[in-house]
C-alpha positions as CSV (number, residue, x, y, z in Angstrom):
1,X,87.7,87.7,120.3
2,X,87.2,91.3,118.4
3,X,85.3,91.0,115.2
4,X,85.3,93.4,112.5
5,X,82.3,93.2,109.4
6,X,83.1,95.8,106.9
7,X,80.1,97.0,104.3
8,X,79.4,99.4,102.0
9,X,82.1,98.6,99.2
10,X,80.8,99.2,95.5
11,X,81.2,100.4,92.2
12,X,80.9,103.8,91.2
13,X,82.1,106.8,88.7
14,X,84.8,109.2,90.0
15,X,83.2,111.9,91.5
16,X,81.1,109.8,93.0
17,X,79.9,108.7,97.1
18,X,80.3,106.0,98.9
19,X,79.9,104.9,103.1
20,X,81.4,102.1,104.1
21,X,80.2,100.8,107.7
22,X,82.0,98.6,110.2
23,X,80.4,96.5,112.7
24,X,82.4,95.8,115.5
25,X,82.0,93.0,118.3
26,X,83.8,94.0,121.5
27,X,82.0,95.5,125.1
28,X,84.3,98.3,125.3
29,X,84.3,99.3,121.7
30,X,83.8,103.2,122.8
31,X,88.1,102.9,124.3
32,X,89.4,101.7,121.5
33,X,91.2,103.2,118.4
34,X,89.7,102.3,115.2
35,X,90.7,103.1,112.2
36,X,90.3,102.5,107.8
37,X,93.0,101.1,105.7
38,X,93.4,100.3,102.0
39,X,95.4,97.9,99.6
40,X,95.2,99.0,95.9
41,X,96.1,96.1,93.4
42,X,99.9,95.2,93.5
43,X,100.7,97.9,95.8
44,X,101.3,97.8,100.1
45,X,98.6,98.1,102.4
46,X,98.2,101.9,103.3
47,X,96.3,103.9,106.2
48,X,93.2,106.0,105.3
49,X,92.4,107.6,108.8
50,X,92.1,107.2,112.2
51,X,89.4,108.3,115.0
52,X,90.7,108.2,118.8
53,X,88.5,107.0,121.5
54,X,87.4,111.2,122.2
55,X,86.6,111.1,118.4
56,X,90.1,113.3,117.1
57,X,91.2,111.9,113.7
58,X,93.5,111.8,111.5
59,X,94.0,111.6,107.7
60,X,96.5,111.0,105.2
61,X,96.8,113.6,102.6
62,X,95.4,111.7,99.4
63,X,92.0,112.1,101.1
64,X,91.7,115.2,103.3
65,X,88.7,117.1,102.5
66,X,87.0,114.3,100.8
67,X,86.9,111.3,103.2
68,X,85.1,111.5,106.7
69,X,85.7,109.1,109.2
70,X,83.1,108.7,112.1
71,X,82.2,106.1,114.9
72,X,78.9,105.6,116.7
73,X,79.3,103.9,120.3
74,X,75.7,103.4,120.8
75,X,75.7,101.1,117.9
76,X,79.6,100.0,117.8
77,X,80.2,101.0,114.4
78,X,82.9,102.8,112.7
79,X,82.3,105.0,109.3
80,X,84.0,106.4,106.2
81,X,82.3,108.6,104.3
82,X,84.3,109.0,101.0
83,X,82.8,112.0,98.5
84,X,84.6,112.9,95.0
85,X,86.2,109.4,94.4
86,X,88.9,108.8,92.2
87,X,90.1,106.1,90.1
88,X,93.3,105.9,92.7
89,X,90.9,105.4,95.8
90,X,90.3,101.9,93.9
91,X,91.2,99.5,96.7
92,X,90.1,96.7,99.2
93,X,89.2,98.6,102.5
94,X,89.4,97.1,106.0
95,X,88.6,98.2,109.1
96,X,90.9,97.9,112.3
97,X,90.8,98.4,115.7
98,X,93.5,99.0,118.4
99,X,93.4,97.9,122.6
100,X,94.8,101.5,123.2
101,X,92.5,104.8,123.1
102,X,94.7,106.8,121.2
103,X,96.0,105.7,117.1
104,X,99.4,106.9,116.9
105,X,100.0,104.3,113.7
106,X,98.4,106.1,110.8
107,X,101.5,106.2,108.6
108,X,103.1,103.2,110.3
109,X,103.6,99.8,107.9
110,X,102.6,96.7,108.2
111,X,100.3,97.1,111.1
112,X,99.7,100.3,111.9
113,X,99.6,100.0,115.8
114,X,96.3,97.8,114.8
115,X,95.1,94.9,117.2
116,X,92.3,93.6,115.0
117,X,91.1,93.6,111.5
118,X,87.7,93.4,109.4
119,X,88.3,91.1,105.7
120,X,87.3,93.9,104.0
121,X,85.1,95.3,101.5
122,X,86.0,96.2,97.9
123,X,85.8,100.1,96.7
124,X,85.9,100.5,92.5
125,X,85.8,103.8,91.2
126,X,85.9,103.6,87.5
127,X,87.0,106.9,85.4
């Protein structure tokens, strides 16, 4: 079984940093697509970005040039570096992780071509 333990989450000011980590439990963690996802309060689950197994990536456009997503296989973790945070990038992030080497889901509701998911860690940005 794949497990997925998201950290990082916090409170901070817009304009403000954050790095959430992601621990993941699988042998062959360095093939899989992983990726960071969000749920604001009352709104639909939405994809952050994506990293491939050869480490391309992909963003949506609310966060390029601000987030950076990352992986380290020596260490099986996945990373989202988030600089100048806004009030909307409020949220509960999870982690996920798909069986296939390339993420092709990115702006694909409910599950986003994911096979696994973390529970998530909570991101406040206060204005």
């Amino acid at each position: 079984q794949v497990r997925l333990v998201e950290s990082g989450g916090g409170s901070v000011q817009a304009g403000g940093s954050l790095r959430l980590s992601c621990v993941v439990s699988v042998y062959t963690y360095s093939t899989y697509c992983m990726g960071w996802f969000r749920q604001a309060p009352g709104k639909e689950r939405e994809g952050v970005a994506t990293i491939d197994a050869d480490d391309g990536t992909s963003y949506v456009d609310s966060v390029k040039g601000r987030f950076t997503i990352s992986k380290d296989n020596a260490k099986n973790t996945l990373y989202l570096q988030m600089n100048s945070l806004k009030p909307e990038d409020t949220g509960m992030y999870y982690c996920a992780a798909a069986r296939g080497s390339y993420c092709y889901g990115l702006h694909s509701p409910p599950h986003y071509g994911m096979d696994y998911w973390g529970t998530g860690t909570l991101v406040t940005i206060s204005s």
